[in-house]
Backbone bond lengths (Angstrom), bond angles and torsions (degrees), N, CA, C in turn:
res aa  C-N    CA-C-N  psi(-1)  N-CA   C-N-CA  omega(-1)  CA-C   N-CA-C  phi
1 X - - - 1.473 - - 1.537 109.22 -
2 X 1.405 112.21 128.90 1.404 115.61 -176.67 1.646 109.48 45.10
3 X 0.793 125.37 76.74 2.018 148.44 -175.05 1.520 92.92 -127.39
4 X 0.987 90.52 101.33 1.922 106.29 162.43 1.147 113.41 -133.93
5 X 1.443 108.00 172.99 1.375 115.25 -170.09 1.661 110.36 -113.83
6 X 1.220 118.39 147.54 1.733 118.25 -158.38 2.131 92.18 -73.99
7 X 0.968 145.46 -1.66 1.464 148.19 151.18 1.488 111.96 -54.27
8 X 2.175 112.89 -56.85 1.617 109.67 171.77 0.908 120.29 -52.22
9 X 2.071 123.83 -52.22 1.229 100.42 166.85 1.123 142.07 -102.45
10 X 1.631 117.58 54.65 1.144 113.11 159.14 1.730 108.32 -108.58
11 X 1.587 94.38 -13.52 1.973 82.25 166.86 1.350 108.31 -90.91
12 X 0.931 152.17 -15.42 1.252 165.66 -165.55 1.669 96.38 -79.18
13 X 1.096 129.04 -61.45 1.621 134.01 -153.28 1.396 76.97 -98.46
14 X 1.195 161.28 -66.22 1.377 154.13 -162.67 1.716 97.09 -44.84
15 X 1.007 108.69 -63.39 1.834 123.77 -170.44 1.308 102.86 -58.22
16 X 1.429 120.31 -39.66 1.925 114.23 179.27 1.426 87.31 -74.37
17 X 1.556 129.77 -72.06 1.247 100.15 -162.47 1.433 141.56 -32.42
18 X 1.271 114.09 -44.57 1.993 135.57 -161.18 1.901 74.19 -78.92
19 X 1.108 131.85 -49.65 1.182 125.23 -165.92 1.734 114.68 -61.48
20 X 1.161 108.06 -38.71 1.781 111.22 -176.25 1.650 99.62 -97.09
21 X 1.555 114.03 21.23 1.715 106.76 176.30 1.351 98.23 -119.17
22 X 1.655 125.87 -13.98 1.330 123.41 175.28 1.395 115.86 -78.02
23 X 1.367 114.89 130.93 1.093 151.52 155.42 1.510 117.78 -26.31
24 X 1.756 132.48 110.59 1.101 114.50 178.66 1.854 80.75 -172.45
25 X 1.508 103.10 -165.71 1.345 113.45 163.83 1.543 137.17 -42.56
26 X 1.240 78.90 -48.51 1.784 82.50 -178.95 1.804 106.75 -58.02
27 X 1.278 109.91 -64.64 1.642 109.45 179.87 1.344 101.28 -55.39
28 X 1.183 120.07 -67.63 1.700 102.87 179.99 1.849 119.08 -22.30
29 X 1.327 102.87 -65.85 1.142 99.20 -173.22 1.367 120.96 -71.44
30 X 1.115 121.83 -15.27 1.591 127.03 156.25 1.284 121.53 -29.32
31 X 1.682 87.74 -71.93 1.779 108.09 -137.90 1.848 73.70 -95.20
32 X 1.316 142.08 14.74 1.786 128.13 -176.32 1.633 96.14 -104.87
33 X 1.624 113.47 -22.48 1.468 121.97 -176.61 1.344 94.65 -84.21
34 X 1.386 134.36 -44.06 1.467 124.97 179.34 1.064 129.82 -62.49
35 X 1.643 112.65 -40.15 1.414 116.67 176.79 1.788 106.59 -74.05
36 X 1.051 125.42 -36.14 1.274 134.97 -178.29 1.528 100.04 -66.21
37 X 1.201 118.88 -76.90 1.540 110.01 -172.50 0.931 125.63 -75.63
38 X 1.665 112.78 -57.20 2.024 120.06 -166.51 1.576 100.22 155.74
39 X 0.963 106.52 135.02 1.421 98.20 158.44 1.091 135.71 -20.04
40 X 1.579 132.61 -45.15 1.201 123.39 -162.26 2.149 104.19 -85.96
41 X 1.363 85.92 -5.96 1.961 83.58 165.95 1.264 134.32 -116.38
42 X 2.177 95.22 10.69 1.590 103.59 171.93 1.682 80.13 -111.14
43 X 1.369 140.78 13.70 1.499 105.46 136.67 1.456 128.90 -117.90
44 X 1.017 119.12 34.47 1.355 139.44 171.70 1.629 99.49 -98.96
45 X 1.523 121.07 -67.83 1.528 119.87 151.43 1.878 116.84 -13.78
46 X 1.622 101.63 -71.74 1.506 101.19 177.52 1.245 136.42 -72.11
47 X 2.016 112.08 -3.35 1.274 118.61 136.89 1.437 145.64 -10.05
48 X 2.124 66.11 -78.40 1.841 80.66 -175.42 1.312 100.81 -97.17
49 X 0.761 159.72 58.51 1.251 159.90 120.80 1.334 128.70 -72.27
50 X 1.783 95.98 -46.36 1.620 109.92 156.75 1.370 118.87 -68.07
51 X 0.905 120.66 -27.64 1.473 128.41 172.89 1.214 126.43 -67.12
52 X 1.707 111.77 -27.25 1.575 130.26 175.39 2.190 88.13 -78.78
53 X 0.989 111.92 -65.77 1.160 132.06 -175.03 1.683 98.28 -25.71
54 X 0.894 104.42 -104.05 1.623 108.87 155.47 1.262 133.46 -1.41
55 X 1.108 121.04 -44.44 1.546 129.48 148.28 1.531 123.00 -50.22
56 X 1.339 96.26 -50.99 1.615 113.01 170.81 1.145 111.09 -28.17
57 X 1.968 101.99 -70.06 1.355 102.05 -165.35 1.477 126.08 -79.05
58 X 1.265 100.35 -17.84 1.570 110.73 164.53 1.440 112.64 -51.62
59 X 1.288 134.93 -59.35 1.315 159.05 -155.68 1.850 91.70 -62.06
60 X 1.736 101.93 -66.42 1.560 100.82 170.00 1.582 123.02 -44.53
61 X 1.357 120.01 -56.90 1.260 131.13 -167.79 1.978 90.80 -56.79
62 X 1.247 102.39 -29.49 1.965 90.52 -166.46 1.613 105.38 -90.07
63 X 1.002 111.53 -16.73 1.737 134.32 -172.72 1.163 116.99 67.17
64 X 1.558 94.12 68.02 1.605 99.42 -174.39 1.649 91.43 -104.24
65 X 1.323 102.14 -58.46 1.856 96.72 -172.42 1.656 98.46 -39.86
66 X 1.322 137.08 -6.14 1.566 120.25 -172.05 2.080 99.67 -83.16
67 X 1.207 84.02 -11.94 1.738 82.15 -171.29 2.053 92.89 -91.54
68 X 0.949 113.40 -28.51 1.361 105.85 -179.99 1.779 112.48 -87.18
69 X 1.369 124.16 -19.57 1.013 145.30 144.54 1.953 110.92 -22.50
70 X 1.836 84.75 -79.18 1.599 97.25 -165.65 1.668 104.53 -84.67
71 X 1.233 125.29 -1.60 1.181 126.09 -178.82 1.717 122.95 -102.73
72 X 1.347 114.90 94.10 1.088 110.63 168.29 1.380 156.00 -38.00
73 X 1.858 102.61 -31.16 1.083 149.67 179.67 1.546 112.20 -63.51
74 X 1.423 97.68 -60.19 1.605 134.08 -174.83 1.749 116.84 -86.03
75 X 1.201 105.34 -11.23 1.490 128.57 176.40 1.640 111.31 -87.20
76 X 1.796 113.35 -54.53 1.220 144.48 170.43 1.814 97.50 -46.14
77 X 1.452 108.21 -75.13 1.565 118.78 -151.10 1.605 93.88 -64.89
78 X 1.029 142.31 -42.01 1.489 149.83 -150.36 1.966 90.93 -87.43
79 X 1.395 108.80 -56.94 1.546 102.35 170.19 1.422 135.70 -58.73
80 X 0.976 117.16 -23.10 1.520 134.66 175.75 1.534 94.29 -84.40
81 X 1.083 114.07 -50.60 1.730 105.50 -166.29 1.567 117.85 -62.13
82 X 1.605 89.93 -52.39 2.082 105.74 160.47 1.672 106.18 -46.31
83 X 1.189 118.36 -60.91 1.752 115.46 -175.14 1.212 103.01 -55.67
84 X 1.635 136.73 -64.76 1.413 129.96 -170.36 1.595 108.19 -50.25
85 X 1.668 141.42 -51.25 0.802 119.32 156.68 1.685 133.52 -45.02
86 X 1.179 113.44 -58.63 1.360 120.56 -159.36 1.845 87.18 -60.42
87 X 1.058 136.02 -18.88 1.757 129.45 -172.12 1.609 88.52 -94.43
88 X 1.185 141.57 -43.72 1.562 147.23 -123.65 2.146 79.60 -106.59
89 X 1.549 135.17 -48.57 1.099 120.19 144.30 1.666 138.28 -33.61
90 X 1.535 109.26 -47.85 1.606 110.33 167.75 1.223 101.56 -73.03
91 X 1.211 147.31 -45.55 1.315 123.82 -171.21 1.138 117.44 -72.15
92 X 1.861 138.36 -1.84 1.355 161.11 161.00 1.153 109.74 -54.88
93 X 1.446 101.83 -45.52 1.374 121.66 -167.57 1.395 111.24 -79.69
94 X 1.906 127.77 -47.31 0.852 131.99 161.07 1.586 138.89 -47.78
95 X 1.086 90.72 -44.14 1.671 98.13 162.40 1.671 118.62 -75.62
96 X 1.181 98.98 5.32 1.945 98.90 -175.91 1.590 91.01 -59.15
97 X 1.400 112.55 162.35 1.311 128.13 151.31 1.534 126.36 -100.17
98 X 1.561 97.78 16.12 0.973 107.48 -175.66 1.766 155.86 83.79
99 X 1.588 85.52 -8.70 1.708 108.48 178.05 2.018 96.89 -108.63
100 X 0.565 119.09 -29.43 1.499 111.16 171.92 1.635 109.18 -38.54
101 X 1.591 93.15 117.83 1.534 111.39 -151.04 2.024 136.99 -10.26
102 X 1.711 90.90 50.80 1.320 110.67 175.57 1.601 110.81 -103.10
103 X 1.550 123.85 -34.11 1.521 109.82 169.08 2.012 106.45 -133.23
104 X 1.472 85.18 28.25 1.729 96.04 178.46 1.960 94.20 -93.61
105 X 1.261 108.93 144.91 1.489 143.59 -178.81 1.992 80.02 -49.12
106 X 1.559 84.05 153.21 1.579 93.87 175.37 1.931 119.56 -59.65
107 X 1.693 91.68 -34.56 1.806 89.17 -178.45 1.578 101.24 -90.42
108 X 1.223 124.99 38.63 1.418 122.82 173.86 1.732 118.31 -122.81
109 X 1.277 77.17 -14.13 2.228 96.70 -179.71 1.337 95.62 -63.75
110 X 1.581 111.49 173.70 1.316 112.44 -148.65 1.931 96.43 -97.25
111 X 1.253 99.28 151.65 1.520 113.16 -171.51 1.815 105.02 -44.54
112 X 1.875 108.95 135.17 1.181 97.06 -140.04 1.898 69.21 -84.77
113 X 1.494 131.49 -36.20 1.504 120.33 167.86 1.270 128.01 1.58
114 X 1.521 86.72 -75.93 1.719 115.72 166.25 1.640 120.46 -46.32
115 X 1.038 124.40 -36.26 1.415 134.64 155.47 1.156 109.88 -53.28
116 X 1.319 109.36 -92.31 1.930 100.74 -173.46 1.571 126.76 -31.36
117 X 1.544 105.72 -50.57 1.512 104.49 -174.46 1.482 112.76 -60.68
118 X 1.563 124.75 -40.29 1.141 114.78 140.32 1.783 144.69 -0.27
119 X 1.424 73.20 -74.91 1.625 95.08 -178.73 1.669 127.10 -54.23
120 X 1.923 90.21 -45.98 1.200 103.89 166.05 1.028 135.88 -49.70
121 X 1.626 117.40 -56.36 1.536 113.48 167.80 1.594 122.54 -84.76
122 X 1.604 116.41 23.39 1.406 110.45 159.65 1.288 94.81 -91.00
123 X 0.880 137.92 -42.95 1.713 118.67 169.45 1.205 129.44 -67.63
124 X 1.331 116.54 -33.31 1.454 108.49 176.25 1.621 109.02 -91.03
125 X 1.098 138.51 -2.94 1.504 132.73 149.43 1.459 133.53 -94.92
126 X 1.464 92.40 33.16 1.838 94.63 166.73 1.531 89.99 -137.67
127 X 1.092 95.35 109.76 1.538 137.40 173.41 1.531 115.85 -41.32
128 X 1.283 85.90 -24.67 2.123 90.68 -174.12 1.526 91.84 -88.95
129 X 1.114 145.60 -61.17 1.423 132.53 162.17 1.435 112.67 -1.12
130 X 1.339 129.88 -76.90 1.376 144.32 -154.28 2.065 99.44 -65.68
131 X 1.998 101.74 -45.60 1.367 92.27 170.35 1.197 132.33 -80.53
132 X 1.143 95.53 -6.82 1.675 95.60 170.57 1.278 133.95 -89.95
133 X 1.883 118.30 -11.84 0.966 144.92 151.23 1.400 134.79 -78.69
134 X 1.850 96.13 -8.67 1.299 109.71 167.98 1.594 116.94 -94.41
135 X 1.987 105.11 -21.39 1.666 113.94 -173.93 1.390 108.89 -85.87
136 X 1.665 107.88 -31.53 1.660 117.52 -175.47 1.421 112.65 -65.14
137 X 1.311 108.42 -56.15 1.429 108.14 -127.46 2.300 92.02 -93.41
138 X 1.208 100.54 -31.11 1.744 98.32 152.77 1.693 111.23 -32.51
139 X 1.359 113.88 -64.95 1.233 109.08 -179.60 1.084 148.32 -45.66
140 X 1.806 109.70 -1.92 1.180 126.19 174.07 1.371 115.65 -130.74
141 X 0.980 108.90 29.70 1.371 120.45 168.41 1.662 119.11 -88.15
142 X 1.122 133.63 113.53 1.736 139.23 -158.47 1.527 113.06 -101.79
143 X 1.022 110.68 99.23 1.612 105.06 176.78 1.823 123.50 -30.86
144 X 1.073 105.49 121.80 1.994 103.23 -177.65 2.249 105.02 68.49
145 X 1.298 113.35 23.22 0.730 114.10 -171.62 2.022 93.02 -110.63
146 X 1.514 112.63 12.15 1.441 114.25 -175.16 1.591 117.33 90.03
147 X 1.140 103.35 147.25 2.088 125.46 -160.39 1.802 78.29 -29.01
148 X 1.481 71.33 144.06 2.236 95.39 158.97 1.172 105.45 -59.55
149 X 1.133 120.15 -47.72 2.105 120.24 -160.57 2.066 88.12 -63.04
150 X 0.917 110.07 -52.04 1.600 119.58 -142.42 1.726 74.77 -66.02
151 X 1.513 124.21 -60.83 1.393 103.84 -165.66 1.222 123.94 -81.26
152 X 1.349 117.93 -2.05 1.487 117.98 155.84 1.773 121.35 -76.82
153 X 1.355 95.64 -22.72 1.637 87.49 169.11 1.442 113.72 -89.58
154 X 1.222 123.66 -23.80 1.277 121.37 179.48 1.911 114.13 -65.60
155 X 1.422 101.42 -54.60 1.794 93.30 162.85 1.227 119.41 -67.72
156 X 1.229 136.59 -29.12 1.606 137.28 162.46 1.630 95.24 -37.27
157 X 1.238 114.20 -73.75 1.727 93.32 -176.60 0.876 139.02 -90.24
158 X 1.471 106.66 11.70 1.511 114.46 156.14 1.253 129.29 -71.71
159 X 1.443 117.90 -10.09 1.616 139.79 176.70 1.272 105.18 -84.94
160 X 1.122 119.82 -45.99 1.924 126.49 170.70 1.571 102.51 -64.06
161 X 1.084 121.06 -73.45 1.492 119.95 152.35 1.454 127.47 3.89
162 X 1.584 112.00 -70.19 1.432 115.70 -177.80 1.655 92.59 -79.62
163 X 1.389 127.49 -27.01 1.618 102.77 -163.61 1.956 90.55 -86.43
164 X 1.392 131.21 11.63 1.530 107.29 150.32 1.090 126.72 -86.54
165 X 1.609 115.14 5.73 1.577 110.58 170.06 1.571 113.18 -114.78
166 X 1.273 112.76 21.58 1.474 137.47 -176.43 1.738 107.95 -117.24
167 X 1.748 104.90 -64.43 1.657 88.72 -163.13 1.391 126.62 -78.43
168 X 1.546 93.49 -40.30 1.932 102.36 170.14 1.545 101.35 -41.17
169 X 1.239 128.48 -74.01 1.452 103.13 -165.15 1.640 116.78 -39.17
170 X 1.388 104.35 -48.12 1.801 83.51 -179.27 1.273 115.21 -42.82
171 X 1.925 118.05 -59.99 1.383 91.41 -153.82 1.383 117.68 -85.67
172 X 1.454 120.67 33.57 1.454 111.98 154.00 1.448 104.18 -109.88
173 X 1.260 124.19 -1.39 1.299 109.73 161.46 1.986 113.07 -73.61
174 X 1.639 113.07 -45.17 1.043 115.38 171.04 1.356 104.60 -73.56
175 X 1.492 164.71 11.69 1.338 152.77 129.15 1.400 115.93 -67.58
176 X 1.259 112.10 -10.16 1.491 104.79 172.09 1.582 107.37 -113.07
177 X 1.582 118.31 -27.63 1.565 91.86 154.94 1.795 132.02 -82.77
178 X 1.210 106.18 29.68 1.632 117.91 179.87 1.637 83.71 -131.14
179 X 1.051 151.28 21.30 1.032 126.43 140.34 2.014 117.40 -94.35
180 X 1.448 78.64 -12.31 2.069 97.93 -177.52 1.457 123.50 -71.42
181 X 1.849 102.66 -24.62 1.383 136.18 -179.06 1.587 115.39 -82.20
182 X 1.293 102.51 125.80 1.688 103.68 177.15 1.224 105.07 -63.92
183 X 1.643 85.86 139.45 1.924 109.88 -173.73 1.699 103.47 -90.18
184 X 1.152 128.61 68.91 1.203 139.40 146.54 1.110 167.60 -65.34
185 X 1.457 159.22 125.99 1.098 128.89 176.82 2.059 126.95 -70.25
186 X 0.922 98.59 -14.20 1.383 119.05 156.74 1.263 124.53 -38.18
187 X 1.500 81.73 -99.44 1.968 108.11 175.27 1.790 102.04 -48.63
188 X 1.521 115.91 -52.69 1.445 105.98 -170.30 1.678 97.25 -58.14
189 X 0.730 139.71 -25.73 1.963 140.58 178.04 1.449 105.29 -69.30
190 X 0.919 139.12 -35.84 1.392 143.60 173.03 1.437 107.66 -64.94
191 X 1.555 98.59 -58.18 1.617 106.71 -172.38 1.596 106.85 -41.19
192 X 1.414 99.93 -52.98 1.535 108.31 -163.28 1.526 102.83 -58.51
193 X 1.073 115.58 -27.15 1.477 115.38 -133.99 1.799 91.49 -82.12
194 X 1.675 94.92 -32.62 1.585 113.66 173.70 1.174 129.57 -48.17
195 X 1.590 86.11 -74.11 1.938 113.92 174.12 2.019 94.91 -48.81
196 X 1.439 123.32 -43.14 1.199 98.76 -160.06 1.985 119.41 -85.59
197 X 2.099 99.88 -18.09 1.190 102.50 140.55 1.254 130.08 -51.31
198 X 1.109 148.71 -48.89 1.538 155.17 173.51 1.253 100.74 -50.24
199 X 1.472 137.69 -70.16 1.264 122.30 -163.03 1.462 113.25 -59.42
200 X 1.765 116.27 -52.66 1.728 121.45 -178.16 1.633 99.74 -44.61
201 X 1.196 109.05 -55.34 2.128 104.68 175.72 1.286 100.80 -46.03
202 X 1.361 135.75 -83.96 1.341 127.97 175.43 1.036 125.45 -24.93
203 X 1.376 130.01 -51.66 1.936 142.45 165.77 1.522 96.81 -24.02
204 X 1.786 99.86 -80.47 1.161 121.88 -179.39 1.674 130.90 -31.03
205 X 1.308 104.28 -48.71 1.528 126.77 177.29 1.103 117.64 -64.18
206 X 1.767 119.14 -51.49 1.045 108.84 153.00 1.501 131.52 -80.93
207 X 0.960 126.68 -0.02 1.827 133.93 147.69 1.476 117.21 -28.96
208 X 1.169 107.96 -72.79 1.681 143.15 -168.33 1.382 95.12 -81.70
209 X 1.052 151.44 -41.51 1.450 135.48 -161.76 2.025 106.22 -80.86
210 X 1.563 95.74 171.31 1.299 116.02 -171.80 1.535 114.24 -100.58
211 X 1.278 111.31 -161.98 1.443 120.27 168.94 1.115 99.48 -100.57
């Protein structure tokens, strides 16, 4: 049971790593709650994210992402829904006035609840997550090495796994450069104005993109 060879996991842990250092929504929305609030709501953010994550791999291990995979239909509705949110956040953001927990007292930042659930469905409504967890994680599955489900769930959290020795450092690296940043009503208006450009591009990106 689970018998591998020290070669799988070194492509295996190489491939999660480059994977939890790329650049997309999820870190965006992380490290935009950290710099914006404080730490304690870019890891409530990276919660749920893991928590969306997690679903993922569950979903693979049951072979559900194979129906969103082969389904065009179901590929379509799930992407549009992830983009309308992930844009329907930047425009949250755009309309900030700018004090939304950028020069509000630490127990005044925005409910860290409210963060996670967030978080959750920015990961679990971008659709390329699920295929990419449906194209990867097959690949490490070892004949007589024990059930498909069991070794697809077992690297499923081994990918969450490596990103806890990956994301926490950011957001105390990004809680300590938002503590470096003037606490303003200004600058917090800019911020937003950023973070809420970034997400509508993201909306967008994933709008327009393929399988």
């Amino acid at each position: 049971m689970f018998d591998y060879t020290l070669a799988h996991w070194v492509t295996f842990v190489s491939a999660a790593v480059l994977l939890n250092l790329s650049p997309g929504p999820d870190i965006a929305f992380i490290l935009g709650h950290t710099i914006k609030s404080g730490i304690r709501s870019g890891f409530a953010a990276l919660f749920g994210v893991w928590s969306g994550a997690c679903i993922h791999v569950l979903m693979t291990a049951a072979g559900l992402s194979a129906i969103l995979a082969a389904s065009a239909l179901a590929f379509s509705a799930v992407k549009w829904i992830g983009a309308a949110y992930l844009i329907w956040l930047g425009i949250q953001a755009l309309r900030s006035t700018g004090d939304g927990g950028w020069i509000r007292e630490t127990d005044q930042a925005p409910a860290k609840s409210r963060i996670y659930r967030q978080g959750i469905l920015v990961s679990l409504l971008n659709p390329k997550v699920a295929i990419f967890f449906l194209a990867f994680l097959p690949q490490f599955v070892v004949e007589g090495a024990g059930p498909a489900w069991a070794q697809l769930l077992l690297h499923g959290s081994l990918i969450i796994a490596v990103a806890a020795f990956i994301e926490p450092p950011l957001v105390l690296l990004g809680g300590r450069l938002a503590g470096a940043l003037p606490r303003n009503r200004k600058f917090g208006l800019w911020l937003d104005r950023g973070l809420g450009t970034l997400f509508v591009a993201l909306g967008i990106r994933l709008a327009i993109s393929t399988r």
